[in-house]
C-alpha positions, 0 to 999 in steps of 0.5 A: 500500500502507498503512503497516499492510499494509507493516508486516504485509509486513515482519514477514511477510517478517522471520518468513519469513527467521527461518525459513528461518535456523533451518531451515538452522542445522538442517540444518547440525546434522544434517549435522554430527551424521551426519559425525561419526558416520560418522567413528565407522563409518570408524573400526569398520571400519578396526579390523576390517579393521586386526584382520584384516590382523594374522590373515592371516599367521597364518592363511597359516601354517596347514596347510590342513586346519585350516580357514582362511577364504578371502580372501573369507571374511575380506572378507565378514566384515570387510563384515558386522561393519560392516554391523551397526555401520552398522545399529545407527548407524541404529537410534539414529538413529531412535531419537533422530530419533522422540524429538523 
């Protein structure tokens, strides 16, 4: 092998290394950017459901016929008000991800 081709190796192989740091720093960013995002989802649906666990006695208080929701339905509605979050995380996420 020239020295000129040996060069062009090493410059080829440092690009090569150069890149594929980058690309981890990246991942690492997004990686980072998505955990704390979660954490930001964790912490909506822990409010629901601290909300909901502050109703409950209230609600078993009731007299039946007033309509209180079922155990279900307060877990389904918790789950749904996360749901949306988790959607609207999503939405931004695109929109911040198409932007670039």
């Amino acid at each position: 092998m020239t020295k000129k081709n040996e060069t062009r190796k090493q410059t080829q192989t440092r690009k090569q290394t150069q890149t594929r740091e980058e690309a981890q720093t990246g991942v690492g960013a997004i990686v980072e950017g998505v955990y704390s995002s979660q954490e930001a989802v964790v912490d909506v649906a822990r409010s629901c459901v601290d909300t909901v666990a502050k109703l409950i006695p209230d609600l078993w208080n009731r007299p039946v016929a007033d309509g209180r929701p079922t155990p279900q339905e307060m877990t389904d509605a918790a789950f749904e008000i996360t749901h949306k979050v988790i959607d609207a995380q999503r939405d931004i996420t695109h929109k911040v991800t198409g932007a670039r």
